[in-house]
N, CA, C and O atoms as CSV, one atom per row, in Angstrom:
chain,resi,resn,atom,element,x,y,z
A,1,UNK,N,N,108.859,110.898,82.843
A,1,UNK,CA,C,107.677,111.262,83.581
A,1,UNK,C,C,108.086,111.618,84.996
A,1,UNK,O,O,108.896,110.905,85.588
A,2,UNK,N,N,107.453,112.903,85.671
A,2,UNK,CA,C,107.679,113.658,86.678
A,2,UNK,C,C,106.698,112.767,87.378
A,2,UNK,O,O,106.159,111.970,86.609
A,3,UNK,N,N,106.276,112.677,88.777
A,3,UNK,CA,C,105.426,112.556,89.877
A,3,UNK,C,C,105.200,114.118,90.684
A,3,UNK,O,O,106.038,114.882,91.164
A,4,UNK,N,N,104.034,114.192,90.619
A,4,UNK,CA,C,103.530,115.280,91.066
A,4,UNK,C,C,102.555,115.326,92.163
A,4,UNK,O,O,101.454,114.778,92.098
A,5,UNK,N,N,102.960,115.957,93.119
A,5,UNK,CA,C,101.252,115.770,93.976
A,5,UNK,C,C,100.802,117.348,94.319
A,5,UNK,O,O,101.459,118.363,94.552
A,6,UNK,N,N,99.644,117.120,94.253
A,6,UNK,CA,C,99.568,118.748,94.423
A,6,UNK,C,C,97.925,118.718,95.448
A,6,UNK,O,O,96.729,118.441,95.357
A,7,UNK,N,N,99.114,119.292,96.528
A,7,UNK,CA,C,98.087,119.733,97.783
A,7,UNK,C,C,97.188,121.025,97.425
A,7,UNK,O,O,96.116,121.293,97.967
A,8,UNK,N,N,97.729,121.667,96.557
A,8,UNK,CA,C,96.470,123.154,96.760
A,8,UNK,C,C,96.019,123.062,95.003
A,8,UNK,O,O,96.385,122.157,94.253
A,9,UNK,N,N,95.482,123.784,94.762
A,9,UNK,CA,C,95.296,124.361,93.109
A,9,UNK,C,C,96.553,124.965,92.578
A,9,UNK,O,O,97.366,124.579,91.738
A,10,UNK,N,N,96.482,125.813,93.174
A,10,UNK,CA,C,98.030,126.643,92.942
A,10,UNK,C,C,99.750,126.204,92.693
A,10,UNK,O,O,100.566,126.775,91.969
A,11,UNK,N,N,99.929,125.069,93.513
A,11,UNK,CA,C,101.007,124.615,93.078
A,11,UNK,C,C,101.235,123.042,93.057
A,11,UNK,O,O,100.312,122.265,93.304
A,12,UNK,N,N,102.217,122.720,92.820
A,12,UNK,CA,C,102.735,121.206,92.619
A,12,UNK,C,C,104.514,121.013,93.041
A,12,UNK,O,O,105.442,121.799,92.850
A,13,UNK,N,N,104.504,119.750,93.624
A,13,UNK,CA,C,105.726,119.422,94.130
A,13,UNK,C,C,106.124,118.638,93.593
A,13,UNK,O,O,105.412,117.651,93.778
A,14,UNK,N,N,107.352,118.317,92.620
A,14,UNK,CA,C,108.198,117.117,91.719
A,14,UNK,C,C,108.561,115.764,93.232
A,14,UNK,O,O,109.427,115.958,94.085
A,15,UNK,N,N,107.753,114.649,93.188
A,15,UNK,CA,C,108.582,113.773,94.059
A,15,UNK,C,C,109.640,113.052,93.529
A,15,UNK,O,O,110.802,113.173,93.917
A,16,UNK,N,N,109.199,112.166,92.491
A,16,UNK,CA,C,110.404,111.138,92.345
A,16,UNK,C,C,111.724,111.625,91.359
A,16,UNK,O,O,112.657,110.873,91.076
A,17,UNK,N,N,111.593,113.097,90.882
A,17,UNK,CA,C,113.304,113.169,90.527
A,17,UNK,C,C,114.102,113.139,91.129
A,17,UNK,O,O,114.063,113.414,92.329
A,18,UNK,N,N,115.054,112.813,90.535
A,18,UNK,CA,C,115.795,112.146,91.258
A,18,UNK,C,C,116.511,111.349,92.542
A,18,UNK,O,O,117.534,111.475,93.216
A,19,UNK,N,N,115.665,110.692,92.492
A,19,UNK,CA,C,115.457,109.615,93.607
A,19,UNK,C,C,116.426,108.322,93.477
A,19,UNK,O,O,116.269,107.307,92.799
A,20,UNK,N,N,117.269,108.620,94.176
A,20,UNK,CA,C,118.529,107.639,94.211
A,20,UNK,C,C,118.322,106.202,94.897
A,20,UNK,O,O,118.549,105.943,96.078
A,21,UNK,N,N,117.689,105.037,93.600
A,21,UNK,CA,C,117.292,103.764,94.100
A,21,UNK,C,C,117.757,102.555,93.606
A,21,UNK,O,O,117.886,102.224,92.427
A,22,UNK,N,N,118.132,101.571,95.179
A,22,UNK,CA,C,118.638,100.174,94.369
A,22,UNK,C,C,117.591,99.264,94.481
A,22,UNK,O,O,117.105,98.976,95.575
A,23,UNK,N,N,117.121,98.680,93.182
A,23,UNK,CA,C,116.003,97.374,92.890
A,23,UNK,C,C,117.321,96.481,92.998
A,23,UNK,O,O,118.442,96.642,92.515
A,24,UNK,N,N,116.857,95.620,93.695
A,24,UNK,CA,C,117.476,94.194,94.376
A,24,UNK,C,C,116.228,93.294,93.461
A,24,UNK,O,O,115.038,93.058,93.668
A,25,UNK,N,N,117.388,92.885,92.152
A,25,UNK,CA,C,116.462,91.811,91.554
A,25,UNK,C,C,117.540,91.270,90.641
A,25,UNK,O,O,118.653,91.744,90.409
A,26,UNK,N,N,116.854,89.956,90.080
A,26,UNK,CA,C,117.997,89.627,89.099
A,26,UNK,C,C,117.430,89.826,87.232
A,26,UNK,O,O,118.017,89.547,86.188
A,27,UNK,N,N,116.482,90.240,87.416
A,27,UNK,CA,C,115.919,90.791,85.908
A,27,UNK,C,C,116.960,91.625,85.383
A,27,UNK,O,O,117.737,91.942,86.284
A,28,UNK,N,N,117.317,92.174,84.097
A,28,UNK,CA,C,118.274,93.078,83.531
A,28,UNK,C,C,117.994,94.366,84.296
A,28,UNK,O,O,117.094,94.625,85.095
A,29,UNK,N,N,119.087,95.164,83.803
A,29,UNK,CA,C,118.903,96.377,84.220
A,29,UNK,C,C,118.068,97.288,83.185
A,29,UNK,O,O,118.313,98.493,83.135
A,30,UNK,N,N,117.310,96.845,82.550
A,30,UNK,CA,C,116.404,97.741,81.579
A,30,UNK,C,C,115.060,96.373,81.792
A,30,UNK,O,O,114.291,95.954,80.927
A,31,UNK,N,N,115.153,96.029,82.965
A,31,UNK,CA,C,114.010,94.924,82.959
A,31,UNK,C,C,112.591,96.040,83.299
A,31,UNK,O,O,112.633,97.270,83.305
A,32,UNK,N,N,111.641,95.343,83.509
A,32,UNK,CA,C,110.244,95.981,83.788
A,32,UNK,C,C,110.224,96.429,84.831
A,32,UNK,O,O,109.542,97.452,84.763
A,33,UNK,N,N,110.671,96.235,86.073
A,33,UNK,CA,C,110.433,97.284,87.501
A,33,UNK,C,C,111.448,97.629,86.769
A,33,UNK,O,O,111.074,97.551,85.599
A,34,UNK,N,N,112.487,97.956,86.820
A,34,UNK,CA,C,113.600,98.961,86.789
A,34,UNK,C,C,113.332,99.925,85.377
A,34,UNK,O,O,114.397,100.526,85.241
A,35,UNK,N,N,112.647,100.236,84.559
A,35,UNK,CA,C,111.843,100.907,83.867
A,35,UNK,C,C,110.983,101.591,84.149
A,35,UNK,O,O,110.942,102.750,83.736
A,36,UNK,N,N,109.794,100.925,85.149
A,36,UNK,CA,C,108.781,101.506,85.847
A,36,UNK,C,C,109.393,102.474,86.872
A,36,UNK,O,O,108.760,103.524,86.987
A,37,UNK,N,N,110.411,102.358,87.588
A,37,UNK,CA,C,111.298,103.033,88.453
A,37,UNK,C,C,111.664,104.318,87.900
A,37,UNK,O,O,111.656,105.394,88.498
A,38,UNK,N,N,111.969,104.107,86.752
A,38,UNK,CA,C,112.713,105.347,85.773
A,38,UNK,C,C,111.389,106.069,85.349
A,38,UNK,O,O,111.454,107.289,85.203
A,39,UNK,N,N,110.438,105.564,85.181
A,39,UNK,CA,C,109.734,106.004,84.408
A,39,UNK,C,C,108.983,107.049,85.365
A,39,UNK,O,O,108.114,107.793,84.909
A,40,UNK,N,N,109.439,107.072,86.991
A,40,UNK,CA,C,108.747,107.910,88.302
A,40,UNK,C,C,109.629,108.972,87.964
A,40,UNK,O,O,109.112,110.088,88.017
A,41,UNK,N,N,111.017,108.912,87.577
A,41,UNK,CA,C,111.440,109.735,87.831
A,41,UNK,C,C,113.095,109.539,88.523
A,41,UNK,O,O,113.908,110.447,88.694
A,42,UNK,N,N,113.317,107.762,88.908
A,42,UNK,CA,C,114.220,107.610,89.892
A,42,UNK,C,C,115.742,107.298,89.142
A,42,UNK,O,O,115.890,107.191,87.925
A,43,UNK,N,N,116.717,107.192,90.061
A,43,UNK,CA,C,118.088,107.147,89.615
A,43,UNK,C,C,118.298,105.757,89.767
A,43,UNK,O,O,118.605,105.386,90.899
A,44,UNK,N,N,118.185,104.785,88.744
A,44,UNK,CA,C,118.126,103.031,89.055
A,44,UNK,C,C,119.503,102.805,89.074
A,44,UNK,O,O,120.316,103.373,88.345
A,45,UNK,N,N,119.821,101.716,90.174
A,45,UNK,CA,C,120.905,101.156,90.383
A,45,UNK,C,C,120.393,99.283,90.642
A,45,UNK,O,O,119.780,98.896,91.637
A,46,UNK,N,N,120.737,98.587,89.750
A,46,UNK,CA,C,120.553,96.993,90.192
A,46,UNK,C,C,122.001,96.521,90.836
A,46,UNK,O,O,123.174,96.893,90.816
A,47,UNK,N,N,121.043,95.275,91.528
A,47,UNK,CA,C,121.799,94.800,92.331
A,47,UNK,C,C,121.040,93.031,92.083
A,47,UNK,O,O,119.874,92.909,92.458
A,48,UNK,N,N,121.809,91.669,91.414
A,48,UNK,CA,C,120.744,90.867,92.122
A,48,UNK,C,C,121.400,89.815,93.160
A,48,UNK,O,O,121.341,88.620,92.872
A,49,UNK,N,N,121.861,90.119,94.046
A,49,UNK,CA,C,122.152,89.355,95.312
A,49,UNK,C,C,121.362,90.128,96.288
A,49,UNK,O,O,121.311,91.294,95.896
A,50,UNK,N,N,120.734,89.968,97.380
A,50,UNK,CA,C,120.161,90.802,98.684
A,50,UNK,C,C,121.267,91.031,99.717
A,50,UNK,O,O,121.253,91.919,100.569
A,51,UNK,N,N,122.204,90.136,99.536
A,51,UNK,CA,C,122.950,90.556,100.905
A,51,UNK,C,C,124.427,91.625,100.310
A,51,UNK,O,O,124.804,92.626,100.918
A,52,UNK,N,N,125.029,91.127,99.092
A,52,UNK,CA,C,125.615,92.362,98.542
A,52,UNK,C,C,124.909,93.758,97.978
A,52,UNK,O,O,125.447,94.822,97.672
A,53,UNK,N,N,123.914,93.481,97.958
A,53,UNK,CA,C,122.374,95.105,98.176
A,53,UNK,C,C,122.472,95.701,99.137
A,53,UNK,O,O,122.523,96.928,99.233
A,54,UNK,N,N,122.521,94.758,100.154
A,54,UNK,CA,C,122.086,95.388,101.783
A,54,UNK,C,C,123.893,95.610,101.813
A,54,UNK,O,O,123.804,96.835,101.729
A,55,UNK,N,N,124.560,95.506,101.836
A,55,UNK,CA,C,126.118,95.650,101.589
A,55,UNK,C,C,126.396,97.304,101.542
A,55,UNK,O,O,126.667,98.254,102.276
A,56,UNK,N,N,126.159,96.990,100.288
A,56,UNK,CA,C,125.968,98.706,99.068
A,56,UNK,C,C,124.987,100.111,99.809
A,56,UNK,O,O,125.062,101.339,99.746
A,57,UNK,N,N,124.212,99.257,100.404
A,57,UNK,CA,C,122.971,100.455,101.022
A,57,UNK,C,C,123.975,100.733,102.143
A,57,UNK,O,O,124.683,101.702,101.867
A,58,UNK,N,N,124.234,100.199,103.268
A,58,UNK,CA,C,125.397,100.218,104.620
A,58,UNK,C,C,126.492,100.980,104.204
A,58,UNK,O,O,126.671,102.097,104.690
A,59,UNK,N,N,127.300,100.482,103.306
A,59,UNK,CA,C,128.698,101.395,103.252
A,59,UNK,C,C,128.355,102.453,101.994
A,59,UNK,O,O,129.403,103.098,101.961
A,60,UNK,N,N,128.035,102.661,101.599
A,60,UNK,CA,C,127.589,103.961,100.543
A,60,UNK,C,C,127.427,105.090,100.875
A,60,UNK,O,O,126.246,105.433,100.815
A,61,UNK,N,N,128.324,106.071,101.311
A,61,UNK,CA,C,128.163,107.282,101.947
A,61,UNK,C,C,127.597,108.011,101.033
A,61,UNK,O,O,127.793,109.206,101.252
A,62,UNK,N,N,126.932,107.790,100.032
A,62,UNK,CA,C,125.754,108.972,99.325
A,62,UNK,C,C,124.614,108.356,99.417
A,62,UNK,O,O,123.952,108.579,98.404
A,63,UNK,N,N,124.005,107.599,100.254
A,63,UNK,CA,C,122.640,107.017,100.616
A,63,UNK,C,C,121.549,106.890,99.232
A,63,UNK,O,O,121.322,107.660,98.300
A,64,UNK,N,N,121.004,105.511,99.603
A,64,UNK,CA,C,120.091,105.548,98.521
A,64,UNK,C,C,118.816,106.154,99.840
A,64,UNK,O,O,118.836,106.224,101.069
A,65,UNK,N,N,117.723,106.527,98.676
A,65,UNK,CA,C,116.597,107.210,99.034
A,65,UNK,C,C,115.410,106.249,98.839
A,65,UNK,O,O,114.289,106.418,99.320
A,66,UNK,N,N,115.918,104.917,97.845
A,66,UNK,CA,C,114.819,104.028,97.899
A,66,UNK,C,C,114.868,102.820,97.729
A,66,UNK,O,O,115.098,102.676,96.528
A,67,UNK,N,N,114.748,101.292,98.475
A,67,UNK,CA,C,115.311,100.323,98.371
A,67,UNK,C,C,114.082,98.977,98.100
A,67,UNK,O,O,113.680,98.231,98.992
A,68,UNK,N,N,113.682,98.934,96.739
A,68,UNK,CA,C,113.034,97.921,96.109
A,68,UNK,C,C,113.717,96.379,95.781
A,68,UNK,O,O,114.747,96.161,95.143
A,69,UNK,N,N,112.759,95.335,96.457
A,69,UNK,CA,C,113.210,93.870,96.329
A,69,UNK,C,C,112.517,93.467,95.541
A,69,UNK,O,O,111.441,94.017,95.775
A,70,UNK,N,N,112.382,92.715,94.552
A,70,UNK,CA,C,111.620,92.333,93.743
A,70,UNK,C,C,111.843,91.092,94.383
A,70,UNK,O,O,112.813,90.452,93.977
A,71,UNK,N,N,110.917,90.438,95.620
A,71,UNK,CA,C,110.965,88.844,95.961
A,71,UNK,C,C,111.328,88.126,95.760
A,71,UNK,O,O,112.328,87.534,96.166
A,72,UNK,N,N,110.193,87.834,94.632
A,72,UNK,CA,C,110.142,86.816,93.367
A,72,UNK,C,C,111.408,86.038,92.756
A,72,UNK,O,O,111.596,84.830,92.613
A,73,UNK,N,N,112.177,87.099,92.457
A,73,UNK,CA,C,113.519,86.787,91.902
A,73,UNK,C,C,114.907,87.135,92.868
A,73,UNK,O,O,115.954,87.440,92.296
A,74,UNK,N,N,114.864,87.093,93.825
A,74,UNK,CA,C,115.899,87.560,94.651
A,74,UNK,C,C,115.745,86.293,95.850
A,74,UNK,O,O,116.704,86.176,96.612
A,75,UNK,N,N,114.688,85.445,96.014
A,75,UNK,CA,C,115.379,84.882,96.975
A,75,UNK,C,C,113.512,84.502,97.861
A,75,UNK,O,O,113.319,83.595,98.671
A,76,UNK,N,N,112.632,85.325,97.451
A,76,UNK,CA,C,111.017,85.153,98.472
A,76,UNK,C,C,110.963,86.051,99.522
A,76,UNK,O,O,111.883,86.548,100.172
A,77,UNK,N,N,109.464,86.231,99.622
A,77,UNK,CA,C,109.202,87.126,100.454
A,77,UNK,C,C,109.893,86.928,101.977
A,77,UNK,O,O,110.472,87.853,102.547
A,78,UNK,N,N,109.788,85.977,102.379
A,78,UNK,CA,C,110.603,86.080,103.731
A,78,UNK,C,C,112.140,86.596,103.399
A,78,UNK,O,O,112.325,87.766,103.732
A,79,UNK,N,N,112.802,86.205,103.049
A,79,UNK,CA,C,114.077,86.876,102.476
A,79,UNK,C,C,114.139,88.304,102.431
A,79,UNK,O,O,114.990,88.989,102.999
A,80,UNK,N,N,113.200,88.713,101.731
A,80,UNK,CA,C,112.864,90.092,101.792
A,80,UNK,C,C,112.366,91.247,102.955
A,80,UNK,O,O,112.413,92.478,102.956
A,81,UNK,N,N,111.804,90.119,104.063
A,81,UNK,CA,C,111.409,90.476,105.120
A,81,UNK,C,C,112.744,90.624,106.407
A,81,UNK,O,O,112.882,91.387,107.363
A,82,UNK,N,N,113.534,89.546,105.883
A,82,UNK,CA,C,114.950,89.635,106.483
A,82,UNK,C,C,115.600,90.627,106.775
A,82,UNK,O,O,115.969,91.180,107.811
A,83,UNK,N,N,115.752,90.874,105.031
A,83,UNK,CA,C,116.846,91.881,104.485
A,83,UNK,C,C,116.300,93.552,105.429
A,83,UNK,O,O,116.857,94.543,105.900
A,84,UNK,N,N,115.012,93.054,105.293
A,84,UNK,CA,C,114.747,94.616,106.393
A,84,UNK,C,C,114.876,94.690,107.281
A,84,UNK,O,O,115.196,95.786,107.742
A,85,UNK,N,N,114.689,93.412,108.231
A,85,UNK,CA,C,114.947,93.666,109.474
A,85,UNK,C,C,116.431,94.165,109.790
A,85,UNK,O,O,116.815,95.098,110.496
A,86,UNK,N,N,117.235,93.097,108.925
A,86,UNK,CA,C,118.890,93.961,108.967
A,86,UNK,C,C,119.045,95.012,108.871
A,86,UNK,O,O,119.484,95.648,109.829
A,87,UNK,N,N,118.780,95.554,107.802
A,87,UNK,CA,C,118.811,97.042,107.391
A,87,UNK,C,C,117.941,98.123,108.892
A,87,UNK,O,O,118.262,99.197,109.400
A,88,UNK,N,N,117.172,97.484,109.070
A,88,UNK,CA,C,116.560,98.266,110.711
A,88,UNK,C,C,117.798,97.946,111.848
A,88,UNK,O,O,118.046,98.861,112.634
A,89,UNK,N,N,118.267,97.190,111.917
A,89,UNK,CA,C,118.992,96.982,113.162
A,89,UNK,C,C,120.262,97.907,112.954
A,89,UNK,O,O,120.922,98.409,113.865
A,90,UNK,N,N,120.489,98.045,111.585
A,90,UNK,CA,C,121.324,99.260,111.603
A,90,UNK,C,C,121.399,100.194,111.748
A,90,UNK,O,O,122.479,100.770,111.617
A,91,UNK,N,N,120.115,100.907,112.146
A,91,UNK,CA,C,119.637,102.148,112.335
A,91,UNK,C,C,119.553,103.176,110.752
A,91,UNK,O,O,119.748,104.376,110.554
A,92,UNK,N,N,119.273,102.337,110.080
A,92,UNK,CA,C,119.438,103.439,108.693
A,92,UNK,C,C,118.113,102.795,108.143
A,92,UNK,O,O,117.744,101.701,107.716
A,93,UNK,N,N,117.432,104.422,108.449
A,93,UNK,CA,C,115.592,104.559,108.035
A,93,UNK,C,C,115.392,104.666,106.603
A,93,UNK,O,O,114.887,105.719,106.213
A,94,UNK,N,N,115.692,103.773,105.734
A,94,UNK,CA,C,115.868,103.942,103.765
A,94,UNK,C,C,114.711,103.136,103.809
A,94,UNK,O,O,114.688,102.029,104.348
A,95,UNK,N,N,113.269,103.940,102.973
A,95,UNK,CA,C,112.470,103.611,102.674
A,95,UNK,C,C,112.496,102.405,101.849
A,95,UNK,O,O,113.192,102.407,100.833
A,96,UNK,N,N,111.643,101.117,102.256
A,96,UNK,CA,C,111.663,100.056,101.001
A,96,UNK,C,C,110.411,99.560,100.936
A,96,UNK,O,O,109.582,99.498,101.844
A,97,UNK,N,N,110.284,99.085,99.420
A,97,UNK,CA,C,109.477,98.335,98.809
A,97,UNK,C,C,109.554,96.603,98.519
A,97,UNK,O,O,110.447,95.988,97.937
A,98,UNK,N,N,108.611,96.206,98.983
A,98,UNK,CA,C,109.116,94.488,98.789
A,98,UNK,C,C,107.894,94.360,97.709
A,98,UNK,O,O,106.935,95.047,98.061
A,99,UNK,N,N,107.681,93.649,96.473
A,99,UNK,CA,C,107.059,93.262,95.734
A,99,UNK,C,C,107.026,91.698,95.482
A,99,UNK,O,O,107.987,91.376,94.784
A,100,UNK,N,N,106.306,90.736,95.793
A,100,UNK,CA,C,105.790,89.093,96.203
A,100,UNK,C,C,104.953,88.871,95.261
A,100,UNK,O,O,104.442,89.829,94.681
A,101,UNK,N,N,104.635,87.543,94.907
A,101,UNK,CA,C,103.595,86.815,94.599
A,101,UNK,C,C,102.693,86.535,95.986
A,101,UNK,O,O,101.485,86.570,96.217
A,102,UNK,N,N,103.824,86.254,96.755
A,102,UNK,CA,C,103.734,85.554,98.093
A,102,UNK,C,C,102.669,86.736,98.529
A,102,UNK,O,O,101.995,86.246,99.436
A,103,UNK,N,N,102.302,87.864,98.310
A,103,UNK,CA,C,101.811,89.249,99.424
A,103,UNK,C,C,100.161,88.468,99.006
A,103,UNK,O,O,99.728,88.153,97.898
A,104,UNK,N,N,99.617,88.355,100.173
A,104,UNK,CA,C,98.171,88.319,99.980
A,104,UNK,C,C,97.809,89.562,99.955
A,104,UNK,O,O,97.652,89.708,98.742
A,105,UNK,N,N,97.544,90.649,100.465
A,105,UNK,CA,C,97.637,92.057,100.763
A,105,UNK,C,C,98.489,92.756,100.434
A,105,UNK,O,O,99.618,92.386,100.757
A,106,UNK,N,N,98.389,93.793,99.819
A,106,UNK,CA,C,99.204,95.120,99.715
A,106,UNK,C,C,98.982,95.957,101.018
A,106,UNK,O,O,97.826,96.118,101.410
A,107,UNK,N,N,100.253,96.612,101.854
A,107,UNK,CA,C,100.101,97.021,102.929
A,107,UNK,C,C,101.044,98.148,102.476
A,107,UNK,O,O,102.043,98.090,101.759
A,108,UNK,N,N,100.346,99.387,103.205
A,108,UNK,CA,C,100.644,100.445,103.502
A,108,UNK,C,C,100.663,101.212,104.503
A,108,UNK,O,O,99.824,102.010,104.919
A,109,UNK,N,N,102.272,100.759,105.090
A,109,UNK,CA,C,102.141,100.940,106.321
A,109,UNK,C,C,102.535,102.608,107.124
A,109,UNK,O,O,103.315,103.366,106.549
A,110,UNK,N,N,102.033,102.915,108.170
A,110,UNK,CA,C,101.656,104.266,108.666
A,110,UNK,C,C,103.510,104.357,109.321
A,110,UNK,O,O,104.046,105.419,109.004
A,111,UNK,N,N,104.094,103.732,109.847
A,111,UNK,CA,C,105.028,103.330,110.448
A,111,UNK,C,C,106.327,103.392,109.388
A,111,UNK,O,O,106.497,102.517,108.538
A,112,UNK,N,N,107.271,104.607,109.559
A,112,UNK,CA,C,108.034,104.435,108.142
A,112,UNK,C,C,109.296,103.764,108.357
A,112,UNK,O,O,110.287,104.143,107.733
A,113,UNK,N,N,109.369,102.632,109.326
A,113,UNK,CA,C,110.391,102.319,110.006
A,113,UNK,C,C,109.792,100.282,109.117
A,113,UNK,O,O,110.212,99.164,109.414
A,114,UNK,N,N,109.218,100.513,108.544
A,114,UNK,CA,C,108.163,99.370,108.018
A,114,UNK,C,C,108.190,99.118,105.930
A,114,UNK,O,O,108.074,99.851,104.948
A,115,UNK,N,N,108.375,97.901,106.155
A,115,UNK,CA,C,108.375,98.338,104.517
A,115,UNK,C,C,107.067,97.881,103.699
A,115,UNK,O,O,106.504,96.806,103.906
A,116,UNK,N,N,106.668,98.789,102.783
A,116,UNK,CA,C,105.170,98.683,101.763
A,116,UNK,C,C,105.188,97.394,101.209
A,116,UNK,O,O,106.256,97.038,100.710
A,117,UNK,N,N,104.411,96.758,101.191
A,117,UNK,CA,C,104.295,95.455,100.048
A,117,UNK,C,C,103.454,95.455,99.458
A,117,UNK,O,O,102.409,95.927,99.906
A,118,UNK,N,N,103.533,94.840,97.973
A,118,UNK,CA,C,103.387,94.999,96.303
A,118,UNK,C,C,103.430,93.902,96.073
A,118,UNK,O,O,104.340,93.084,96.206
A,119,UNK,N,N,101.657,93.753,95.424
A,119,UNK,CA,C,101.733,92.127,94.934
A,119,UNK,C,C,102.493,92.372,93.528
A,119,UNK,O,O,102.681,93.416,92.904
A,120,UNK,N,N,102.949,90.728,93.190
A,120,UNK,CA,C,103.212,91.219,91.788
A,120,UNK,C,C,102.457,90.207,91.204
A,120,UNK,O,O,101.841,89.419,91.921
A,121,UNK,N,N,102.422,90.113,89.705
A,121,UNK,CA,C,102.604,91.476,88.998
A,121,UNK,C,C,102.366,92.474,89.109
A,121,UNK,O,O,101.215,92.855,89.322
A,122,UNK,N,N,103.834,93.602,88.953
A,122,UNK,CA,C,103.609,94.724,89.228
A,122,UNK,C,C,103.090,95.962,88.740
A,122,UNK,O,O,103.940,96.831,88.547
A,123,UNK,N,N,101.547,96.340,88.419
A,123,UNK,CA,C,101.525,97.240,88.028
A,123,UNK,C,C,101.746,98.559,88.165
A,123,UNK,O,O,102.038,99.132,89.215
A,124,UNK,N,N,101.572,99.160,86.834
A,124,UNK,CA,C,102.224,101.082,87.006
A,124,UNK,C,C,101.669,101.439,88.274
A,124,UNK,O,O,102.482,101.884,89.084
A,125,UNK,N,N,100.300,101.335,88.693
A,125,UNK,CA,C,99.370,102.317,89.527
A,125,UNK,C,C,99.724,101.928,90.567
A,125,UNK,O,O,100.100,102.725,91.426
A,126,UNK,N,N,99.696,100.250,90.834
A,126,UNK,CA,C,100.349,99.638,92.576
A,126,UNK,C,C,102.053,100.149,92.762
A,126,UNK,O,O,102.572,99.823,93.830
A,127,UNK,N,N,102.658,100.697,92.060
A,127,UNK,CA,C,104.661,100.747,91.249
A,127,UNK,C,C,103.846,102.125,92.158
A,127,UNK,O,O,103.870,102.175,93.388
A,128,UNK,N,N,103.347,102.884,91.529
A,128,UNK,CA,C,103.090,104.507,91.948
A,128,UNK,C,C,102.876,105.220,93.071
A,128,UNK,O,O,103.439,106.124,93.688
A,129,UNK,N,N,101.108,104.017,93.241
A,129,UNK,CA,C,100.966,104.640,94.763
A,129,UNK,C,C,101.860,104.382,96.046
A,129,UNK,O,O,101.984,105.107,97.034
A,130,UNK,N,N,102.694,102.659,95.660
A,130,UNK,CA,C,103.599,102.419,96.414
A,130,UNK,C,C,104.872,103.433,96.706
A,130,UNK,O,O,105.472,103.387,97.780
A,131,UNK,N,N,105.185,104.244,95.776
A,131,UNK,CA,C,106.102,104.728,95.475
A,131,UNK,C,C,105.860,106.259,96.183
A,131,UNK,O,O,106.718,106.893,96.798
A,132,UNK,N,N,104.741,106.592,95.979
A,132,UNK,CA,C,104.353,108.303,96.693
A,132,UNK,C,C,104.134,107.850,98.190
A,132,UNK,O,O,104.197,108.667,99.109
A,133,UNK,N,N,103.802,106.145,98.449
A,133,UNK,CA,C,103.988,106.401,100.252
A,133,UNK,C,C,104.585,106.400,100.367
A,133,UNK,O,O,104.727,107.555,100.767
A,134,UNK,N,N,106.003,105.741,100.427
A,134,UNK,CA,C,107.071,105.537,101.027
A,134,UNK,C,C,108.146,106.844,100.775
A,134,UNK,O,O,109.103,107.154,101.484
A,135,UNK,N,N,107.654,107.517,99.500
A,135,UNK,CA,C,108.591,109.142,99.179
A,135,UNK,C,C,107.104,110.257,99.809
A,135,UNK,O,O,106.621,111.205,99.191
A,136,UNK,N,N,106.640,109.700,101.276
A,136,UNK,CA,C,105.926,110.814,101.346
A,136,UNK,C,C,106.605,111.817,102.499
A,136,UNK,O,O,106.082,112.913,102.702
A,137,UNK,N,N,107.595,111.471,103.122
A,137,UNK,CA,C,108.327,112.496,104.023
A,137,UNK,C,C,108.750,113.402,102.556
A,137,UNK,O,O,108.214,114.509,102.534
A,138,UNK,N,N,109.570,113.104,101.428
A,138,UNK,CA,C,110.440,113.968,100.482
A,138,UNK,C,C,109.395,114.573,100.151
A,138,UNK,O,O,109.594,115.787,100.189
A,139,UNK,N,N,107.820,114.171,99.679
A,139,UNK,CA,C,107.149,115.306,99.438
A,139,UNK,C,C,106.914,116.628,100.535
A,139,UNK,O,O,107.057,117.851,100.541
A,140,UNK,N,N,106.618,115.920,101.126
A,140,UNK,CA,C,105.985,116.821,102.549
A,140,UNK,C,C,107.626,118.215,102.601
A,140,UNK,O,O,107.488,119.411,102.855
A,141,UNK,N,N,109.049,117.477,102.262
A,141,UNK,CA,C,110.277,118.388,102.722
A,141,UNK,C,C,110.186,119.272,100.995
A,141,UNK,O,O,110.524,120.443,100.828
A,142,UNK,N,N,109.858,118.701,100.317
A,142,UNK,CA,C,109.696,119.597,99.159
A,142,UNK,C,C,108.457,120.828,99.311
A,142,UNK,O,O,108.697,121.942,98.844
A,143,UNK,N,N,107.682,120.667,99.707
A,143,UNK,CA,C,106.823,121.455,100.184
A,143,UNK,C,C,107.299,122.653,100.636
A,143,UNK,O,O,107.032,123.734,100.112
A,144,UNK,N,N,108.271,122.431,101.972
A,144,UNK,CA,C,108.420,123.233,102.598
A,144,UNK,C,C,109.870,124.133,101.938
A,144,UNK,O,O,109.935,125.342,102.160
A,145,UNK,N,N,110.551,123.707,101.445
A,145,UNK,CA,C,111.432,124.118,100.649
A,145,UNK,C,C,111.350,125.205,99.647
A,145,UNK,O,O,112.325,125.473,98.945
């Protein structure tokens, strides 16, 4: 399955092919987010430690494009809140998703220097819309392309 958004009648823009992303979780690698991931369209890579994740994202000179924590199983939402702030102090703007029990709120934040949070359980539609904010600069550059 493609992701599509389509600003006019006339045309449509592919977002999540290939979208080069590491889920930081310890579920299998054919677990349920990392399925739902594939199923946008994305290039899944697991990881379940957070700090050998945040490792992999830093020295990886082919950049991931999307960096999902699954909380829950990696360590809790503060952990997850960590791992971003690190990843900010490095100066490397890689869109992420944190998914909690812990999230009272799902936030979608305007600020892309900020990461989306996803209650879980995670469904397809919260997996989706989460997924078209945080890939909404790649739509907007597909557009123009």
């Amino acid at each position: 399955m493609n992701v599509f958004t389509n600003f006019d009648p006339q045309t449509a823009s592919v977002v999540g092919f290939g979208v080069r992303c590491l889920l930081i979780s310890t579920e299998a690698q054919n677990g349920t987010i990392a399925r739902k991931l594939a199923g946008l369209g994305c290039r899944v890579e697991t990881c379940d430690e957070v700090y050998s994740g945040l490792d992999r994202v830093i020295d990886d000179p082919a950049d991931y494009e999307l960096v999902v924590i699954d909380c829950d199983s990696a360590g809790g939402l503060a952990l997850g809140q960590r791992a971003h702030a690190l990843l900010k102090v490095t100066e490397r703007c890689i869109p992420m998703m944190l998914i909690a029990k812990d999230c009272v709120a799902q936030t979608f934040p305007m600020n892309r220097y900020e990461p989306t949070l996803l209650r879980a359980p995670l469904s397809s539609v919260s997996l989706r819309v989460g997924f078209e904010h945080v890939m909404q600069e790649r739509m907007l550059m597909a557009r123009v392309i």
